[in-house]
The first five atom37 places (N, CA, C, CB, O) and aatype in JSON, in Angstrom:
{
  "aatype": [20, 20, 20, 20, 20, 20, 20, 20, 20, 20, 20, 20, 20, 20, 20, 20, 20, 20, 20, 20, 20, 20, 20, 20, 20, 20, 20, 20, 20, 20, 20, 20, 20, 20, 20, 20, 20, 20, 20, 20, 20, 20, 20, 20, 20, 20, 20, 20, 20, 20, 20, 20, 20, 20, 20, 20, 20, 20, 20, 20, 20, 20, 20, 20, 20, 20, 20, 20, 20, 20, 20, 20, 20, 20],
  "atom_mask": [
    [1, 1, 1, 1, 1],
    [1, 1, 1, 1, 1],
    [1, 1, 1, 1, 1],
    [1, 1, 1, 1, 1],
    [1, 1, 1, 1, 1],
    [1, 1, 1, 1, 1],
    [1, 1, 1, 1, 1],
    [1, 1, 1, 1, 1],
    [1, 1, 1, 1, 1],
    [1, 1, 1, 1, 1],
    [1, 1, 1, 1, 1],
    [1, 1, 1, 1, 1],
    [1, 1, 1, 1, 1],
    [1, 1, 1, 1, 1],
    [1, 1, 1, 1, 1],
    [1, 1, 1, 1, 1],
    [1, 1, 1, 1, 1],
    [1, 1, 1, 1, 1],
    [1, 1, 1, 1, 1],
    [1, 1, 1, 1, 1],
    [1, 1, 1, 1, 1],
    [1, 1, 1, 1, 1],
    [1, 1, 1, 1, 1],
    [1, 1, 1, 1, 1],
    [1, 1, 1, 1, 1],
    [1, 1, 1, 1, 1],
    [1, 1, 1, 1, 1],
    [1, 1, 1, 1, 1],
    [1, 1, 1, 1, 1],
    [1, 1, 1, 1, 1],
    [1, 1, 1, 1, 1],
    [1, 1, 1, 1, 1],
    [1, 1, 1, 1, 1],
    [1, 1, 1, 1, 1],
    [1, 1, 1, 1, 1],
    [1, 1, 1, 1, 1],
    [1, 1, 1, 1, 1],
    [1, 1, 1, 1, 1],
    [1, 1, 1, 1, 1],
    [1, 1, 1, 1, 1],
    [1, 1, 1, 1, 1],
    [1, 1, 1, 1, 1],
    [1, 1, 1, 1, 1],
    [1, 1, 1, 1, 1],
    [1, 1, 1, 1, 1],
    [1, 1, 1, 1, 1],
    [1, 1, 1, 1, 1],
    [1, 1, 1, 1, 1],
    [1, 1, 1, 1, 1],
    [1, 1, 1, 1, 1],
    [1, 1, 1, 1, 1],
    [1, 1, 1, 1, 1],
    [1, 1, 1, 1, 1],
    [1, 1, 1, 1, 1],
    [1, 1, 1, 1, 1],
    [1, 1, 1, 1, 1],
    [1, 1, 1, 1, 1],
    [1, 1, 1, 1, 1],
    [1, 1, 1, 1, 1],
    [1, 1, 1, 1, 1],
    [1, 1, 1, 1, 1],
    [1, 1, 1, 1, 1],
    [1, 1, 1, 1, 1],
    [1, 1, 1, 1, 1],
    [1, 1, 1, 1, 1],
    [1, 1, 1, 1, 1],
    [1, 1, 1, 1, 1],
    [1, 1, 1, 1, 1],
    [1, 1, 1, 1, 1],
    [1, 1, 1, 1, 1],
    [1, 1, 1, 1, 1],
    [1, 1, 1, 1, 1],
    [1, 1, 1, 1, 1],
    [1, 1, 1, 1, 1]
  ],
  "atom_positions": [
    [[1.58, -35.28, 51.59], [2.85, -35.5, 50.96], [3.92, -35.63, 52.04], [3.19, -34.37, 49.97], [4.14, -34.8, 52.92]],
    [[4.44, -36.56, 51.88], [6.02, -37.01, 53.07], [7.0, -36.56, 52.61], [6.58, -38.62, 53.3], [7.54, -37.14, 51.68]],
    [[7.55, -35.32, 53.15], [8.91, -34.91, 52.74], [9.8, -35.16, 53.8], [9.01, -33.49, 52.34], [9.34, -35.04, 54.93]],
    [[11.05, -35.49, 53.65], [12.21, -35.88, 53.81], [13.05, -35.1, 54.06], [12.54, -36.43, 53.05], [13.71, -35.03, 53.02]],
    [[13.58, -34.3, 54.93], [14.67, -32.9, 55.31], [16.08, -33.81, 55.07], [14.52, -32.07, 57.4], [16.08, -34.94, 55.57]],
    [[16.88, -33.52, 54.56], [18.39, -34.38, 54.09], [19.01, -33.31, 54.3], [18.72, -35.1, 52.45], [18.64, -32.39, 53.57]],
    [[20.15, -32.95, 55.33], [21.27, -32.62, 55.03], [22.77, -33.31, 54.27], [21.37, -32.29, 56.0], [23.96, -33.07, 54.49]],
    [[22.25, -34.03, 53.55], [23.02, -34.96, 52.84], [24.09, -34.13, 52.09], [22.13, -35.82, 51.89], [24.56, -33.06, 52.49]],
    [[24.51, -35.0, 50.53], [25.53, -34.96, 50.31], [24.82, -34.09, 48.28], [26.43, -36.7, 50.75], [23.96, -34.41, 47.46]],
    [[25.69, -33.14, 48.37], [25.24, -32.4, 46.92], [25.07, -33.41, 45.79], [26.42, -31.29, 46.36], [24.24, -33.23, 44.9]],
    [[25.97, -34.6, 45.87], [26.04, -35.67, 44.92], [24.41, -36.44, 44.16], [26.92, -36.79, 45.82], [24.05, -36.74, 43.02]],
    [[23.79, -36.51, 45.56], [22.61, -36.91, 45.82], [21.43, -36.19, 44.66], [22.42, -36.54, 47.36], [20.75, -36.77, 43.81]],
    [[21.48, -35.1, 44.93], [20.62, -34.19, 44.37], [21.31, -33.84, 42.76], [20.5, -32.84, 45.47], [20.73, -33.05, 42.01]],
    [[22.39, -34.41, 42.41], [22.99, -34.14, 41.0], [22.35, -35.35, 40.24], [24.79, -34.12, 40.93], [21.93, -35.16, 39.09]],
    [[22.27, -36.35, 40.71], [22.36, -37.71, 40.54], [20.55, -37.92, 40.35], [23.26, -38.56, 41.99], [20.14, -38.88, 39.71]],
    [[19.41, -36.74, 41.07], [18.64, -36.93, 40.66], [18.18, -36.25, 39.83], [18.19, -37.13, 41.24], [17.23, -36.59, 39.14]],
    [[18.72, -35.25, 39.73], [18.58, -34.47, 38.07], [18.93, -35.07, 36.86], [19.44, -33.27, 37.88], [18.4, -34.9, 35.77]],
    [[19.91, -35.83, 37.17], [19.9, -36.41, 35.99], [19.3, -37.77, 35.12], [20.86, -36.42, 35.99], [19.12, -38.25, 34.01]],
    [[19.14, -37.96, 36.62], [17.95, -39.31, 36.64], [16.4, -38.84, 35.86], [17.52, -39.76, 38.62], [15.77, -39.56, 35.08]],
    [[16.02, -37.56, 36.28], [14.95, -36.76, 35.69], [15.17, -36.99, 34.63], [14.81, -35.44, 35.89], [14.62, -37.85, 33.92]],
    [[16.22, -36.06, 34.29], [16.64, -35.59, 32.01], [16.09, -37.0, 31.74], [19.12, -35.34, 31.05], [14.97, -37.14, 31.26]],
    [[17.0, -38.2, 32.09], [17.26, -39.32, 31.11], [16.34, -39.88, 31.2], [18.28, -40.16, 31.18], [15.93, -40.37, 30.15]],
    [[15.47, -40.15, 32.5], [14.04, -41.17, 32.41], [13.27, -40.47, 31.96], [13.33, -41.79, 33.64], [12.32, -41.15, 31.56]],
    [[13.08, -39.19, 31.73], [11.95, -39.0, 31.68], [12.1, -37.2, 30.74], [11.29, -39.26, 33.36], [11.04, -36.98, 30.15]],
    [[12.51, -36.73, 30.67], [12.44, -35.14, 29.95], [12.66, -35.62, 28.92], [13.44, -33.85, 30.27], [11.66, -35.87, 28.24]],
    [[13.92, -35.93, 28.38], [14.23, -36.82, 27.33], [13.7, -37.12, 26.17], [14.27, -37.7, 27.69], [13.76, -36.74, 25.0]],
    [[12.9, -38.3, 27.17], [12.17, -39.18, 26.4], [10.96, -38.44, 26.06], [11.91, -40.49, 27.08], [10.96, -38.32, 24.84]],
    [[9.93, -37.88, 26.56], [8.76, -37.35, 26.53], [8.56, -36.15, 25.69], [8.43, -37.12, 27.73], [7.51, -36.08, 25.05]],
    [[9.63, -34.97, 25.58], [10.02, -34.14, 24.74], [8.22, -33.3, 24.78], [10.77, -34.98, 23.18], [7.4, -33.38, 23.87]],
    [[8.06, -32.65, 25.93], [6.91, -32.27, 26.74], [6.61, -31.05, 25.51], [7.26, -31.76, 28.61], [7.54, -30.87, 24.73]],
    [[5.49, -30.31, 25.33], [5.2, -29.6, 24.18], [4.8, -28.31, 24.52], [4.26, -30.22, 23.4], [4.8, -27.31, 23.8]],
    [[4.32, -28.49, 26.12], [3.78, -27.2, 26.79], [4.35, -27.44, 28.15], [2.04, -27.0, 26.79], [4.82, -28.53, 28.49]],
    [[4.3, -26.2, 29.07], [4.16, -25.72, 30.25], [3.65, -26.81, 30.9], [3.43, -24.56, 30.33], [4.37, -27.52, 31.6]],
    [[2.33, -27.04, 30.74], [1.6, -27.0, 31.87], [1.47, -29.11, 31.4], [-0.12, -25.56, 31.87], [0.99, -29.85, 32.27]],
    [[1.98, -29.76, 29.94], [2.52, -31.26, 29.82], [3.58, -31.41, 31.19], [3.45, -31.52, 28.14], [3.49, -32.24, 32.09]],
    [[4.72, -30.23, 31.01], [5.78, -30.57, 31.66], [5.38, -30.36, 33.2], [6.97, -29.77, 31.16], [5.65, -31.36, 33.87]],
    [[4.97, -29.6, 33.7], [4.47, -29.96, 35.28], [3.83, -31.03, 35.45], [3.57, -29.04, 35.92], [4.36, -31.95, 36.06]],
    [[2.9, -31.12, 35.09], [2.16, -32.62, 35.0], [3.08, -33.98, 34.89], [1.21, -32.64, 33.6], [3.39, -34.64, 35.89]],
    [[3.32, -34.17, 34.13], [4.83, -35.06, 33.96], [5.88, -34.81, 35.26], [5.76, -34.45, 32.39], [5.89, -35.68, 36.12]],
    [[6.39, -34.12, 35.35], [7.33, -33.37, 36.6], [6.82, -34.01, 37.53], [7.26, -31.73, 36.93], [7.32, -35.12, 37.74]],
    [[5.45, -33.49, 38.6], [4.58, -34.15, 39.0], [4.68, -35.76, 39.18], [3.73, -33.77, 38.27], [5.1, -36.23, 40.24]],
    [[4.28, -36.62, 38.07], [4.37, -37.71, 38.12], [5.75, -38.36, 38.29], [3.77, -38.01, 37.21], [5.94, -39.4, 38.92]],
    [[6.63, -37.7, 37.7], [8.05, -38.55, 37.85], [8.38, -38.21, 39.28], [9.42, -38.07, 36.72], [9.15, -39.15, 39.49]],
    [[8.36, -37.81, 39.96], [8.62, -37.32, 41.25], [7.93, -37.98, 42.11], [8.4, -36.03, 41.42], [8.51, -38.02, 43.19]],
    [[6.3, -38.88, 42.11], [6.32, -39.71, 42.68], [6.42, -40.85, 42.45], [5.79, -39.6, 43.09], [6.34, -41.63, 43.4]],
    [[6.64, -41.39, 40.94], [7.54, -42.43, 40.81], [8.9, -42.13, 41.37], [7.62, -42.79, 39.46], [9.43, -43.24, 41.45]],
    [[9.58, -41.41, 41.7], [11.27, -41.42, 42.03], [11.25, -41.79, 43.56], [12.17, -39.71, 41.76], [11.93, -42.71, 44.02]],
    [[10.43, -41.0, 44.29], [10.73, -40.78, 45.45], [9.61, -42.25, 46.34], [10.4, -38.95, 45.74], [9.83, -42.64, 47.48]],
    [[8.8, -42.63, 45.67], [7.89, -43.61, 46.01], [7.86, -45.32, 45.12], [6.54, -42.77, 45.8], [7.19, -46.22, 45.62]],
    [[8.66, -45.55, 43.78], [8.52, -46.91, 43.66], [9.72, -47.11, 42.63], [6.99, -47.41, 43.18], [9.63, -47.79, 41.61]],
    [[10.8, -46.47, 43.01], [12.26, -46.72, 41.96], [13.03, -46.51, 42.86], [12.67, -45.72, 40.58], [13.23, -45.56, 43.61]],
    [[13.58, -47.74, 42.72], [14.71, -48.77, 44.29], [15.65, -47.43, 44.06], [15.94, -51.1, 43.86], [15.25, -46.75, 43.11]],
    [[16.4, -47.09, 44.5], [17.85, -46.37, 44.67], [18.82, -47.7, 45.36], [17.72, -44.76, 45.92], [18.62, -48.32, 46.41]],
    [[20.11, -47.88, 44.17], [21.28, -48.65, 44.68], [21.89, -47.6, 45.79], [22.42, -49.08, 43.37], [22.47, -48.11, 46.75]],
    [[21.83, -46.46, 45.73], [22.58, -45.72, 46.71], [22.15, -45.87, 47.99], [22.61, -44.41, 46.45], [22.91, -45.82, 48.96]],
    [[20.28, -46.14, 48.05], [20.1, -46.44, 49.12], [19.5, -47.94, 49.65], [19.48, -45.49, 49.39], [18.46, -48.21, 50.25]],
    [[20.38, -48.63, 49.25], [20.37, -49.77, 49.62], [19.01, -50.97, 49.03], [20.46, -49.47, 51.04], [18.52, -51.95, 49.58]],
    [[18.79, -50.36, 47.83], [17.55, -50.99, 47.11], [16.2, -50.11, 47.84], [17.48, -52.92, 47.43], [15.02, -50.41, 47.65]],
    [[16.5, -49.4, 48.39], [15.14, -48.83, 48.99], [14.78, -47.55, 48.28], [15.25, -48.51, 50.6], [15.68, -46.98, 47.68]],
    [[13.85, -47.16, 48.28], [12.94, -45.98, 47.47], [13.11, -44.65, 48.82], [10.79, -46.65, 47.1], [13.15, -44.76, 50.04]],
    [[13.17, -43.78, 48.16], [13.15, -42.4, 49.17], [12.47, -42.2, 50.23], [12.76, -41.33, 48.62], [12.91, -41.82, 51.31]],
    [[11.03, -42.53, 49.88], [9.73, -42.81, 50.7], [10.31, -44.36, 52.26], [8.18, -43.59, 49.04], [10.04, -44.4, 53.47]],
    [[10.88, -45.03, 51.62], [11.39, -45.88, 52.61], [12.08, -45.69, 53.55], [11.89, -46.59, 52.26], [11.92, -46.29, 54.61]],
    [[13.38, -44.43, 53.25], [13.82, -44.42, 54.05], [13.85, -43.25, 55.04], [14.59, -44.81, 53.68], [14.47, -43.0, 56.07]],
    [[12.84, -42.57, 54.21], [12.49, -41.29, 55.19], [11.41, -41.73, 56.13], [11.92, -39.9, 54.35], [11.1, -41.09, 57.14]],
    [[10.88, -42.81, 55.76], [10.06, -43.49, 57.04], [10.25, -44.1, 58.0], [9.4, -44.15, 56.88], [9.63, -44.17, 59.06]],
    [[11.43, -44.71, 57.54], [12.41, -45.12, 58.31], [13.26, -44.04, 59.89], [13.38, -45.42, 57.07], [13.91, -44.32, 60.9]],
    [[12.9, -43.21, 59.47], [13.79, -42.28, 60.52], [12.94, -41.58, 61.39], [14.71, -41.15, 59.83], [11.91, -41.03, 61.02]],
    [[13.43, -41.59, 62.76], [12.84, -40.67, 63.97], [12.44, -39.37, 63.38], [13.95, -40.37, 65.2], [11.38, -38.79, 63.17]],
    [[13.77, -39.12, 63.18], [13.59, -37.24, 62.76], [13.65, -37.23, 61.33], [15.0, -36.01, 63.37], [13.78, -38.16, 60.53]],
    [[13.52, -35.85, 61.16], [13.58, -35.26, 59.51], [12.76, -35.47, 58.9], [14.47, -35.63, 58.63], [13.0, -34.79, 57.91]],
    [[11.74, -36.02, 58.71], [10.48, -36.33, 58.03], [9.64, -35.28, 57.88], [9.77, -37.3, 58.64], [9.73, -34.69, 58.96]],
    [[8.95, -34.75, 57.25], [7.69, -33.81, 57.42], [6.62, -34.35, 56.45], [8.03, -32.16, 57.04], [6.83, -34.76, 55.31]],
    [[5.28, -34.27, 57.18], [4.37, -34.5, 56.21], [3.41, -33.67, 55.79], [3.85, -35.39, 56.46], [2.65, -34.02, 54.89]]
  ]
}
């Protein structure tokens, strides 16, 4: 798993919570525990691996943390 160290901006991380609720909690209306991790799970590497971000320039999370010398961890 490629994680990404961001000292970024709080906005960032509001913006993907709510991206969560609406694509996906929402809609799915999970029935158990262990639906909603699973789901959780999956939306998380759809978010961070194949859903462009306009904030970041049409690029996916995974893009641009690959993109960088530092901050990356895998």
């Amino acid at each position: 798993m490629l994680r990404c160290l961001s000292l970024g901006r709080g906005g960032d991380e509001t913006e993907m919570w709510r991206s969560l609720k609406h694509e996906d909690v929402y809609l799915r209306d999970y029935e158990t525990v262990e639906d909603l991790i699973q789901g959780l799970r999956r939306y998380f590497e759809f978010y961070n691996n194949e859903r462009h971000h306009q904030g970041l320039k049409g690029r996916t999370p995974a893009e641009v943390c690959q993109g960088k010398s530092m901050g990356c961890a895998a």
